[in-house]
FIKOLZA-1660 file (N, C-alpha, C; in steps of 0.1 Angstrom, whole numbers, plus 5000, padded with zeros to 4 digits):
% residues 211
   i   px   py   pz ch aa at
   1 9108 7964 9485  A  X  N
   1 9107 7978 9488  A  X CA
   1 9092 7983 9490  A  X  C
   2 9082 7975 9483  A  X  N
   2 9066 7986 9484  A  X CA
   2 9064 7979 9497  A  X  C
   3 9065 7966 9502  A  X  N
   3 9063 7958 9514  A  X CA
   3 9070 7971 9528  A  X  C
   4 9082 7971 9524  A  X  N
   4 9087 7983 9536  A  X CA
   4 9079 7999 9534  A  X  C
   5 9080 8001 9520  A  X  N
   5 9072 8016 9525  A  X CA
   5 9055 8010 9528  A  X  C
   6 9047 8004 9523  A  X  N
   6 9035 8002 9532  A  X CA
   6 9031 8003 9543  A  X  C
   7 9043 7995 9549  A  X  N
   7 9045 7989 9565  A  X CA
   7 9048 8005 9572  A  X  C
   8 9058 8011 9569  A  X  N
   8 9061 8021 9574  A  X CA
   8 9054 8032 9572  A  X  C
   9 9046 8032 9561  A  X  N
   9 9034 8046 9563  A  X CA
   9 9022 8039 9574  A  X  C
  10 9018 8027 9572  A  X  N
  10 9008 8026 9584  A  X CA
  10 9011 8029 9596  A  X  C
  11 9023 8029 9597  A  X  N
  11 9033 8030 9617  A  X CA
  11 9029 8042 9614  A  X  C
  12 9032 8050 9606  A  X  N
  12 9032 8068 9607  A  X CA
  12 9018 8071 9609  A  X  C
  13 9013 8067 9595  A  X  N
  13 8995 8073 9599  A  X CA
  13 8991 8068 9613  A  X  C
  14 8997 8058 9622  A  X  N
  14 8988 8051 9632  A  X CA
  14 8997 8062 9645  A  X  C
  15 9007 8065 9648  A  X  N
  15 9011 8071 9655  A  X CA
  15 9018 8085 9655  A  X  C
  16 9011 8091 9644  A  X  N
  16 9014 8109 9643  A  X CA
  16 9012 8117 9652  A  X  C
  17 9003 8117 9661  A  X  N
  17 9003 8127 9672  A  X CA
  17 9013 8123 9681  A  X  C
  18 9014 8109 9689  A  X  N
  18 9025 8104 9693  A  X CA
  18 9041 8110 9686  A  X  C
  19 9042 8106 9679  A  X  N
  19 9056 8112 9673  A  X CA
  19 9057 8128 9672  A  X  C
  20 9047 8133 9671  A  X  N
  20 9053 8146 9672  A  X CA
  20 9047 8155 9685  A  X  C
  21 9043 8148 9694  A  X  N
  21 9043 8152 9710  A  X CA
  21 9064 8146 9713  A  X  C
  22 9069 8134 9708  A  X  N
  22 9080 8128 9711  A  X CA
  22 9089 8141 9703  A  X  C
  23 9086 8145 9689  A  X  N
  23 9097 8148 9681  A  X CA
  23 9093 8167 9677  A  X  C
  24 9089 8170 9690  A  X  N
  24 9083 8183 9688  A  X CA
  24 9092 8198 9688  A  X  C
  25 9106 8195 9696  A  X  N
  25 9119 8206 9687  A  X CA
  25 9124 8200 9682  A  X  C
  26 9131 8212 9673  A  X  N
  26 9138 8210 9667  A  X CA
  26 9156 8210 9674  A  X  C
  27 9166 8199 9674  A  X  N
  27 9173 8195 9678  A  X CA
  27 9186 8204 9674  A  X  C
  28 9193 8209 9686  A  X  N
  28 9206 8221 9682  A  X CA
  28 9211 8218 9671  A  X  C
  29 9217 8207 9671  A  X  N
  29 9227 8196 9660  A  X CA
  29 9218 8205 9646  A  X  C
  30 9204 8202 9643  A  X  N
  30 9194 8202 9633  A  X CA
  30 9197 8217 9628  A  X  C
  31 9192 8227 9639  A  X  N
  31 9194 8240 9639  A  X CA
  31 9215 8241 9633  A  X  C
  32 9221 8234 9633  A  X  N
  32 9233 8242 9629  A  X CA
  32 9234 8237 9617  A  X  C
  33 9231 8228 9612  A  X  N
  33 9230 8223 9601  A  X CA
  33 9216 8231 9592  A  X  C
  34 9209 8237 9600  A  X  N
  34 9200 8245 9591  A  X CA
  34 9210 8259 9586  A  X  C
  35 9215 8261 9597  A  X  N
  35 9222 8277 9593  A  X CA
  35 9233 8275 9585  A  X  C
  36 9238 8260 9582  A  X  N
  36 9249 8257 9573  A  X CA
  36 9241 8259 9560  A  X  C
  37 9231 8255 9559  A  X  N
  37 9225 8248 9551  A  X CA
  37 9217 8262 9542  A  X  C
  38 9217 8273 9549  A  X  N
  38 9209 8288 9544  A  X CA
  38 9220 8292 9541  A  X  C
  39 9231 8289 9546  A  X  N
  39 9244 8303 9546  A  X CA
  39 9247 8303 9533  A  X  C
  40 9246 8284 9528  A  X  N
  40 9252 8282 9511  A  X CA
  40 9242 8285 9502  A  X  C
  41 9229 8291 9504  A  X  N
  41 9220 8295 9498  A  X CA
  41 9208 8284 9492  A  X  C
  42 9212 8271 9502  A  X  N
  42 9194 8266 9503  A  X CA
  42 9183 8268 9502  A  X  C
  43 9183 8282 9513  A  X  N
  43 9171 8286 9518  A  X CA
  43 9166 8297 9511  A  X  C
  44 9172 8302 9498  A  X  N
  44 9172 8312 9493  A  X CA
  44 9163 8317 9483  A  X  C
  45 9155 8301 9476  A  X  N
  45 9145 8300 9469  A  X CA
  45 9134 8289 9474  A  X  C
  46 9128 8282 9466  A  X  N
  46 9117 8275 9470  A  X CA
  46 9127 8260 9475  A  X  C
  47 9119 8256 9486  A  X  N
  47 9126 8248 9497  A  X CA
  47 9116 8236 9497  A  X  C
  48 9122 8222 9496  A  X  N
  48 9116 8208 9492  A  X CA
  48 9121 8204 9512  A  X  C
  49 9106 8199 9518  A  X  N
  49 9105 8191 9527  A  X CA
  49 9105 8179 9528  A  X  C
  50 9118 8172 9526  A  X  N
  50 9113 8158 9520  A  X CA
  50 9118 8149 9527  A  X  C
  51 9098 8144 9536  A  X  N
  51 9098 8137 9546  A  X CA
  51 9097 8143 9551  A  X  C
  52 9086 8152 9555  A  X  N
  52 9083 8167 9562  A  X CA
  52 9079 8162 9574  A  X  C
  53 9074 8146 9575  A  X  N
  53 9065 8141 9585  A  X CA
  53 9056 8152 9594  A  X  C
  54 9053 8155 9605  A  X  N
  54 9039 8162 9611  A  X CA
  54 9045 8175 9608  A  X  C
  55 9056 8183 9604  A  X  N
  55 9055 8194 9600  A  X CA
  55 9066 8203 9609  A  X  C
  56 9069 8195 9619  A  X  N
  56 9079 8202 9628  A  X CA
  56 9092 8212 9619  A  X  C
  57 9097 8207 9609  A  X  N
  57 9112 8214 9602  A  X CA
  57 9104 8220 9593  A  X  C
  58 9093 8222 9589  A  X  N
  58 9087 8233 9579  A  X CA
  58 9082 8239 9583  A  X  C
  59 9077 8236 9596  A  X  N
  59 9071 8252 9601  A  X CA
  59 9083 8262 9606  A  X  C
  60 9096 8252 9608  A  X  N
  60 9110 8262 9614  A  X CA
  60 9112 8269 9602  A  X  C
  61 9111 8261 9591  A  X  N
  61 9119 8267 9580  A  X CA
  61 9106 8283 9573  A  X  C
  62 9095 8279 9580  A  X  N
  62 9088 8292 9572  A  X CA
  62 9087 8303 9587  A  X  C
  63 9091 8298 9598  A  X  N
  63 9097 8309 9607  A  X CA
  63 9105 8318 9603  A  X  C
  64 9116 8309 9592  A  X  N
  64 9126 8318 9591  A  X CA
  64 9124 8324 9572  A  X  C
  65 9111 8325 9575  A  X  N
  65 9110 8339 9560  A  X CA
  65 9112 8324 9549  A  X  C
  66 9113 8311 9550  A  X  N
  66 9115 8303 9537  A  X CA
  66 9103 8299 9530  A  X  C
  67 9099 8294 9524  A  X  N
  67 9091 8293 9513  A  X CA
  67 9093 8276 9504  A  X  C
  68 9082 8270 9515  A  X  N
  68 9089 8254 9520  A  X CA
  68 9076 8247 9513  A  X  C
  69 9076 8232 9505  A  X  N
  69 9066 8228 9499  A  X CA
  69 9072 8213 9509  A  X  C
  70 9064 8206 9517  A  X  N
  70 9062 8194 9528  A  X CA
  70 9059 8181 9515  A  X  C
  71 9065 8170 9517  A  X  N
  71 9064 8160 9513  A  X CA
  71 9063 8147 9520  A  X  C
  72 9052 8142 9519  A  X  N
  72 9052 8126 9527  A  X CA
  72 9047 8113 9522  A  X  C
  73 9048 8106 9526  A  X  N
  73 9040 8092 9520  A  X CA
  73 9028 8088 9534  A  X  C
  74 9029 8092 9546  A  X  N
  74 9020 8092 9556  A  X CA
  74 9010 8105 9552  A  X  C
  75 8993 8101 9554  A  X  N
  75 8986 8106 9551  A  X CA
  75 8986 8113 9569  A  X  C
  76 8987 8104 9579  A  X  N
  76 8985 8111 9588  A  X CA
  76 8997 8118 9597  A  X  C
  77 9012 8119 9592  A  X  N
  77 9015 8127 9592  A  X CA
  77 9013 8141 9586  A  X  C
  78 9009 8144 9576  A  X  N
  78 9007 8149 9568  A  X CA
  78 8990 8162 9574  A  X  C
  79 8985 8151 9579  A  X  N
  79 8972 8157 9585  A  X CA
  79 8972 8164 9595  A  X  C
  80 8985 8159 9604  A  X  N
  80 8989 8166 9614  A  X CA
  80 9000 8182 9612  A  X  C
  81 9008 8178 9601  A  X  N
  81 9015 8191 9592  A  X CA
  81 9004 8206 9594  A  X  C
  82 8993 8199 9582  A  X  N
  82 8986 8210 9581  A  X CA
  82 8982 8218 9592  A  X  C
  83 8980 8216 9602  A  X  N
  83 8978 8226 9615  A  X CA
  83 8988 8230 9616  A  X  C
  84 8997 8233 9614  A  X  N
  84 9014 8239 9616  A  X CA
  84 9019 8247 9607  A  X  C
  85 9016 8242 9591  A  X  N
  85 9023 8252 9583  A  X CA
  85 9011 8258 9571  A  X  C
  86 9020 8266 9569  A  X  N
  86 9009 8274 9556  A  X CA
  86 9012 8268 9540  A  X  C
  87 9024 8263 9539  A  X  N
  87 9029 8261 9525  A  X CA
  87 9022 8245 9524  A  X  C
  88 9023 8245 9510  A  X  N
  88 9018 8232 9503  A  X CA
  88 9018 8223 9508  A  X  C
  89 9015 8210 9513  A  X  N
  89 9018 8196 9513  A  X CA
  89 9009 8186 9505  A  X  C
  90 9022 8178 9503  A  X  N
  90 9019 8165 9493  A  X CA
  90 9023 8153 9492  A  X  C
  91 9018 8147 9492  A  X  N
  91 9017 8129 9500  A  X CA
  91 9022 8123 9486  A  X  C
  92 9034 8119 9485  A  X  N
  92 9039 8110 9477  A  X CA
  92 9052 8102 9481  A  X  C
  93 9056 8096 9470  A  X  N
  93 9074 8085 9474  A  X CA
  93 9082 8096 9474  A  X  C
  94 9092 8092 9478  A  X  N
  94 9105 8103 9475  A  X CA
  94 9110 8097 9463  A  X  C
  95 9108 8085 9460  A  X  N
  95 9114 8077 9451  A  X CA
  95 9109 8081 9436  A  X  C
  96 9097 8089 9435  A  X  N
  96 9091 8092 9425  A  X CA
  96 9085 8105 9429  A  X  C
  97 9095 8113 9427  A  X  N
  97 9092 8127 9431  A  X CA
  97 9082 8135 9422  A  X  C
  98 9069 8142 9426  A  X  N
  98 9062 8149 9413  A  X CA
  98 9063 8160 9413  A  X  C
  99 9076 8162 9409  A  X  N
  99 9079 8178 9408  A  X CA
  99 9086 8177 9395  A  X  C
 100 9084 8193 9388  A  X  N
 100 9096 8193 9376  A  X CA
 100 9110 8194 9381  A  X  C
 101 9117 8189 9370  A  X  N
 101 9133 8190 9370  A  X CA
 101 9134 8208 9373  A  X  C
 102 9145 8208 9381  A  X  N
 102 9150 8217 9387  A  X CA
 102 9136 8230 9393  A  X  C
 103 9131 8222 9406  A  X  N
 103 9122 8231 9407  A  X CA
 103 9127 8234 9417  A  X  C
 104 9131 8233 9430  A  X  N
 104 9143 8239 9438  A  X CA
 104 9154 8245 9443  A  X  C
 105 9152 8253 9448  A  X  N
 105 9170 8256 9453  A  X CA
 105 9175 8251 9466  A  X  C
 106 9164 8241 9474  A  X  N
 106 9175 8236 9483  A  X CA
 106 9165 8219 9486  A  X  C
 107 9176 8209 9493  A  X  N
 107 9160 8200 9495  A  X CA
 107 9165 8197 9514  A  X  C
 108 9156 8197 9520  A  X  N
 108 9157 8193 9537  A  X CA
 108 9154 8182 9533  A  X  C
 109 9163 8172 9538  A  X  N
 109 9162 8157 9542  A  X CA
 109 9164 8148 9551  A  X  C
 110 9158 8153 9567  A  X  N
 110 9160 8151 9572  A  X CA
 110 9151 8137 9579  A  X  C
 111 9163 8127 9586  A  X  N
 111 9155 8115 9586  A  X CA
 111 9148 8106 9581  A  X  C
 112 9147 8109 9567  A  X  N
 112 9138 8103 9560  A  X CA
 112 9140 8093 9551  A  X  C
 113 9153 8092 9546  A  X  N
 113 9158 8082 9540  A  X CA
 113 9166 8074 9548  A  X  C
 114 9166 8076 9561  A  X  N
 114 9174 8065 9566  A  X CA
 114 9157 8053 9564  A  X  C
 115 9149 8055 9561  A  X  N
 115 9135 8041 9556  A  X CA
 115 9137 8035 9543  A  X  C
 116 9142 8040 9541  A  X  N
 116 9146 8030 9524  A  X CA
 116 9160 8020 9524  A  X  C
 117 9154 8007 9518  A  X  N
 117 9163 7997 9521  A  X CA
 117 9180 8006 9512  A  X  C
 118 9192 7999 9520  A  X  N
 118 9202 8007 9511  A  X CA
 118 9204 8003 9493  A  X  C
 119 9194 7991 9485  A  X  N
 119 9195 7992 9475  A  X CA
 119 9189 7999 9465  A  X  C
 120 9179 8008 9470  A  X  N
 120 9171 8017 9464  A  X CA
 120 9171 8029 9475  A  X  C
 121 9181 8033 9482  A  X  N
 121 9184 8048 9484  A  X CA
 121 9190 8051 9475  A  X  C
 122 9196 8052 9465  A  X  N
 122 9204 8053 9455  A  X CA
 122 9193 8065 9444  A  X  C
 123 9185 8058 9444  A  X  N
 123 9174 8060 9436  A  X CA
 123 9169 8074 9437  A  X  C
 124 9163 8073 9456  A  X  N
 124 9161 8087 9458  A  X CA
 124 9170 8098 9456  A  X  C
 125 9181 8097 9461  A  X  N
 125 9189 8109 9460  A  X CA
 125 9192 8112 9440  A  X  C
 126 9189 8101 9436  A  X  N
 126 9191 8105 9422  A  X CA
 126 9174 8115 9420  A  X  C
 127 9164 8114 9425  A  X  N
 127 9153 8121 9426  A  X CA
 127 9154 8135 9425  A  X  C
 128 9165 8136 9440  A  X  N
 128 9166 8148 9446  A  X CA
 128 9176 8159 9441  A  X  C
 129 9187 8148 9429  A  X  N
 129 9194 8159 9424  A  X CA
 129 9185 8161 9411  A  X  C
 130 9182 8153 9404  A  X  N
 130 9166 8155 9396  A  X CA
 130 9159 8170 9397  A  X  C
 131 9155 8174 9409  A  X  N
 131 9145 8186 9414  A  X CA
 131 9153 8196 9416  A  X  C
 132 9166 8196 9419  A  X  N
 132 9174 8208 9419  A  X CA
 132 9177 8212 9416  A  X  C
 133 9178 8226 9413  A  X  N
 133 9187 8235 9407  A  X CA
 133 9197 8234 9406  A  X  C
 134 9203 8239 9390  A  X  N
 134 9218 8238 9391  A  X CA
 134 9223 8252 9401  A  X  C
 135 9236 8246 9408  A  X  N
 135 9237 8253 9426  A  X CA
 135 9230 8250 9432  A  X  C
 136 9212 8244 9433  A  X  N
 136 9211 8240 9448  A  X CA
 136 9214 8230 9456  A  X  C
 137 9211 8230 9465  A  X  N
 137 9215 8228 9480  A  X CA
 137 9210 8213 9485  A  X  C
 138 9212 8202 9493  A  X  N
 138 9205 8197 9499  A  X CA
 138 9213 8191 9512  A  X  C
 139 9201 8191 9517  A  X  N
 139 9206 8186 9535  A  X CA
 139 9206 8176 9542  A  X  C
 140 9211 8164 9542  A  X  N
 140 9207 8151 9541  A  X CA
 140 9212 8146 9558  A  X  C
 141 9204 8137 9565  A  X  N
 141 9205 8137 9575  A  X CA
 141 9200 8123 9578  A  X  C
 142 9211 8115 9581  A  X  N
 142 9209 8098 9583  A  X CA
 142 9216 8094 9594  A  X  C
 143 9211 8084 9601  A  X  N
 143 9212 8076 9608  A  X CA
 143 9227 8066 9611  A  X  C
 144 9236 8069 9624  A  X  N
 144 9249 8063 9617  A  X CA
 144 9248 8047 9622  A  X  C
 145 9253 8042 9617  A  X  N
 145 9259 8026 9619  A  X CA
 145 9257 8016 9610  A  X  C
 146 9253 8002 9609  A  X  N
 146 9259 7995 9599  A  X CA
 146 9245 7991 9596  A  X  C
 147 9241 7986 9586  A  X  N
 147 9233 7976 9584  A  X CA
 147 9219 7979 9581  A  X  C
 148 9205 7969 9582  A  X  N
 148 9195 7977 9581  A  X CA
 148 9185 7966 9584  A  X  C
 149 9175 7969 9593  A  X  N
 149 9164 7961 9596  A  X CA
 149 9153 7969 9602  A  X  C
 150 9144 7955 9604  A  X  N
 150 9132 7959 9609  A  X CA
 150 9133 7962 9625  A  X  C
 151 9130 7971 9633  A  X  N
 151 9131 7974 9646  A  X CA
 151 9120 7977 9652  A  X  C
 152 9118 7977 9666  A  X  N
 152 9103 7976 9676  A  X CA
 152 9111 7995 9686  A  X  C
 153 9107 8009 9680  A  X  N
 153 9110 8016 9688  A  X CA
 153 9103 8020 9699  A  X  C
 154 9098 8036 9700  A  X  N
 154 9091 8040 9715  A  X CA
 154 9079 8035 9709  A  X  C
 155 9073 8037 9696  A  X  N
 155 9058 8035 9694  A  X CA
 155 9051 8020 9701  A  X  C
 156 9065 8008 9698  A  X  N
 156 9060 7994 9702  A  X CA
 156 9055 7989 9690  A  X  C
 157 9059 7996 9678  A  X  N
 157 9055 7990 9662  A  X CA
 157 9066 7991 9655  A  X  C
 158 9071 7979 9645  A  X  N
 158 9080 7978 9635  A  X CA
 158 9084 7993 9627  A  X  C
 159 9095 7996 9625  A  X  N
 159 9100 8008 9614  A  X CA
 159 9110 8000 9606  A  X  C
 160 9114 8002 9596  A  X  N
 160 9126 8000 9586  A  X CA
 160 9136 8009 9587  A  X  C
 161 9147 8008 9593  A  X  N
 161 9159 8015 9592  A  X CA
 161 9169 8008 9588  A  X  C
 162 9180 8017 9580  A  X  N
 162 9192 8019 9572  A  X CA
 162 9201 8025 9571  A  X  C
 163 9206 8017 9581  A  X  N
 163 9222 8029 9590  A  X CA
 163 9237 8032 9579  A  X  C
 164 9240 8041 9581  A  X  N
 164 9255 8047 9571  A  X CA
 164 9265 8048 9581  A  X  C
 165 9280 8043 9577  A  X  N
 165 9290 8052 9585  A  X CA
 165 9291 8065 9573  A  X  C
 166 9302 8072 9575  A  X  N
 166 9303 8084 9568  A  X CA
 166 9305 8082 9554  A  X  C
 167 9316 8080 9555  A  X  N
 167 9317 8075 9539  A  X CA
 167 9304 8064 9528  A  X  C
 168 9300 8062 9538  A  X  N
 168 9290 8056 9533  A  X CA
 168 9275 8061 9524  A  X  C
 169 9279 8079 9537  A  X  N
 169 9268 8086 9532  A  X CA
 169 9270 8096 9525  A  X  C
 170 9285 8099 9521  A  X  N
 170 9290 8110 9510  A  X CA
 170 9292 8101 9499  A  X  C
 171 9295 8085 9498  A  X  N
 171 9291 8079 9485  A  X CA
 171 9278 8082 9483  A  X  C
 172 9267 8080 9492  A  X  N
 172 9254 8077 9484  A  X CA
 172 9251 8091 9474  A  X  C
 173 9252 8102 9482  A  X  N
 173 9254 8113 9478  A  X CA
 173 9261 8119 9467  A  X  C
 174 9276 8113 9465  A  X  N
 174 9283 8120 9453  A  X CA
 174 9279 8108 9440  A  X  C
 175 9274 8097 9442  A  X  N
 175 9270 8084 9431  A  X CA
 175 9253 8095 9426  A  X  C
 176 9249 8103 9428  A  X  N
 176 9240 8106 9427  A  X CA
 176 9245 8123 9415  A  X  C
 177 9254 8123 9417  A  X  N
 177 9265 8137 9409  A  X CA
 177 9262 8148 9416  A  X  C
 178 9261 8145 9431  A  X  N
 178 9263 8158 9436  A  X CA
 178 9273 8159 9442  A  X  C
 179 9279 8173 9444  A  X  N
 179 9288 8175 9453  A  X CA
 179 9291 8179 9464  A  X  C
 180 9298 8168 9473  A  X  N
 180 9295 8169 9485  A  X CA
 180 9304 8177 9490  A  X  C
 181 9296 8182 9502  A  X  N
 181 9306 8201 9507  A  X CA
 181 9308 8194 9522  A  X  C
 182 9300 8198 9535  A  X  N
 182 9307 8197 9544  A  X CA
 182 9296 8184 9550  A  X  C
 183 9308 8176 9560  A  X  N
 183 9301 8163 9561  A  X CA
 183 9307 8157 9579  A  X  C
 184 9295 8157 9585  A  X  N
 184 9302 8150 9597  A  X CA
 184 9293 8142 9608  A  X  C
 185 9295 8136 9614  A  X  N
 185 9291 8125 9628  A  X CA
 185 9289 8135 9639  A  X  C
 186 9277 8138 9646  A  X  N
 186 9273 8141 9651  A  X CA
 186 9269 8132 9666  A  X  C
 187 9261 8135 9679  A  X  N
 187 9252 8128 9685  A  X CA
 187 9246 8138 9693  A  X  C
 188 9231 8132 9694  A  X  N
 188 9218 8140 9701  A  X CA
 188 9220 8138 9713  A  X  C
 189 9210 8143 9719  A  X  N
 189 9213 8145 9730  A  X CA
 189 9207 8130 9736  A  X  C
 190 9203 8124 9729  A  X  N
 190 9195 8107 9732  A  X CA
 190 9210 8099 9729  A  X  C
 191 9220 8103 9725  A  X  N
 191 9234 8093 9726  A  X CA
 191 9237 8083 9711  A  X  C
 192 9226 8091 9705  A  X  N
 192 9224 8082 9690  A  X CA
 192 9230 8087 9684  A  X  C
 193 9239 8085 9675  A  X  N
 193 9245 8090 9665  A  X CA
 193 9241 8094 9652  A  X  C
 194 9244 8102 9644  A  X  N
 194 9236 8111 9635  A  X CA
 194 9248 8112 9624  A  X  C
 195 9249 8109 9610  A  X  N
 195 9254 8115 9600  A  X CA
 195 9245 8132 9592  A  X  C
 196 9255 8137 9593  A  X  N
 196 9246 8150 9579  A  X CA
 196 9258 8154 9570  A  X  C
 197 9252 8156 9560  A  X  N
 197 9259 8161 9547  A  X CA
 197 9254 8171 9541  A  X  C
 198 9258 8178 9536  A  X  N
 198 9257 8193 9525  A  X CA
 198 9261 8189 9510  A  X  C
 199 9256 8191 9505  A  X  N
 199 9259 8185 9492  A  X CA
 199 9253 8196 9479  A  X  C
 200 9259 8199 9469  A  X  N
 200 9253 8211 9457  A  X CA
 200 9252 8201 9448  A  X  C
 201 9242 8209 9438  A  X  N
 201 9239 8201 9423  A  X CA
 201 9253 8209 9416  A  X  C
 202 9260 8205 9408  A  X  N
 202 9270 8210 9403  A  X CA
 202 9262 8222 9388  A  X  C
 203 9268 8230 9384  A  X  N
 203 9262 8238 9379  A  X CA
 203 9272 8244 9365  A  X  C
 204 9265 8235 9352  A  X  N
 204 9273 8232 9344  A  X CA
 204 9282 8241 9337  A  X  C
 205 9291 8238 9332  A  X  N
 205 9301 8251 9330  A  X CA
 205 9302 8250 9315  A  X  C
 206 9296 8264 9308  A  X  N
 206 9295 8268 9295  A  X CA
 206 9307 8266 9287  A  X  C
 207 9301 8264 9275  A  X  N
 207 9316 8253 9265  A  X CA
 207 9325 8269 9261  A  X  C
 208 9338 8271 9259  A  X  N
 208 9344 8282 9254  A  X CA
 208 9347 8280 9241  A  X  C
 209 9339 8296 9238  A  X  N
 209 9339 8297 9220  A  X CA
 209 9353 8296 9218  A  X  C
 210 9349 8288 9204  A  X  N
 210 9361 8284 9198  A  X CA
 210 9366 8293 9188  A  X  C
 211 9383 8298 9189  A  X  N
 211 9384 8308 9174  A  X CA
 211 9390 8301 9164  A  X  C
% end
C-alpha cells in the first residue's frame, strides 16, 4: 500500500494543473448527489473534503454557504486548491485521518478511494465513520467494475485504481457501521460508470430507565 500511495501522489503533484484544466466542473450526476447529500443534512455543519484534490468540490461546496476543511496526500494538488478556496487544507492519508472523533457532520468522498487497493479501503471508511458525527453524513463516490490495477490514463502516467459493483460498495460502507441510505450506478457523460452512496453514522439510542 505505501508503494501505491507514493506512486500516486507523485502522478498528482506532477500533473495538477493538467487535471484540473481536464476536471474543472463539476459533473450533473456530482451536483445531484450533492443536493442528496445537503437535503439529509451533510452540509449542515463542518464538511470533510476527502481527497479534495485542486479544490474543484470545495470551492462548490463553500459557494453553497458550507464550511468545508480540503484533505490530500498531493502536495500539489493541494497548492493548486489554495487559489480556489478559503477554508483549511491539509495534506495527509485518509487512512490516518488527523482529526478528532466526531469532528464532522458530513464527509465528500468523491473519487478518492477508488486509489486504495480493495484490502485496505476497509480501513479508510472505518476513518471516516471515526470523524463523524453521530447522524452525519457521508458521500462516497467510486468507480464501477471489477478488479484493481495499475493503469496509463490521459496524463500518460500510471494511477492505482479499484473498481466496485454495487453491492460491493454498500458492503464496504455498511462493514464500516454505517448506514447505508440511498445507493445507485450512474454514467458521465465520458460513458464510464460511477457508483455513489449516502450512508449515516448511526446515532446511538439511549438505554431506557429501568423501574
Amino acid at each position: 500500500m505505501e508503494d501505491a500511495s507514493i506512486r500516486t501522489r507523485a502522478v498528482y503533484d506532477h500533473v495538477a494543473d493538467r487535471y484540473a484544466q481536464l476536471h474543472g466542473t463539476v459533473p450533473p450526476a456530482v451536483v445531484d448527489l450533492a443536493d442528496d447529500f445537503a437535503r439529509v443534512g451533510g452540509a449542515a455543519g463542518a464538511v470533510l473534503d476527502l481527497g479534495c484534490g485542486a479544490g474543484r468540490d470545495m470551492a462548490f461546496w463553500e459557494a453553497r454557504g458550507a464550511r468545508v476543511v480540503g484533505l490530500d496526500l498531493s502536495t500539489g494538488m493541494l497548492d493548486h486548491a489554495a487559489g480556489l478556496v478559503a477554508g483549511p487544507l491539509v495534506q495527509g492519508d485518509m487512512l490516518r485521518l488527523p482529526f478528532a472523533d466526531g469532528a464532522f457532520t458530513g464527509v465528500w468522498s468523491i473519487a478518492s478511494i477508488l486509489h486504495l487497493p480493495h484490502a485496505v479501503a476497509p480501513a479508510a471508511v472505518a476513518e471516516i465513520a471515526r470523524v463523524l458525527k453521530p447522524g452525519g453524513v457521508l458521500a462516497l463516490s467510486l468507480q464501477a467494475g471489477r478488479g484493481e490495477s495499475w493503469e496509463v490514463g490521459p496524463y500518460q502516467e500510471e494511477r492505482f485504481f479499484a473498481r466496485y459493483d454495487l453491492a460491493g460498495a454498500r458492503a464496504l460502507v455498511s462493514g464500516a457501521g454505517l448506514a447505508v441510505g440511498d445507493s445507485r450506478s450512474i454514467r458521465h457523460g465520458d460513458g464510464r460508470g460511477w457508483l455513489q452512496v449516502l450512508a449515516v453514522r448511526p446515532v446511538a439510542r439511549s438505554p431506557k430507565p429501568s423501574h
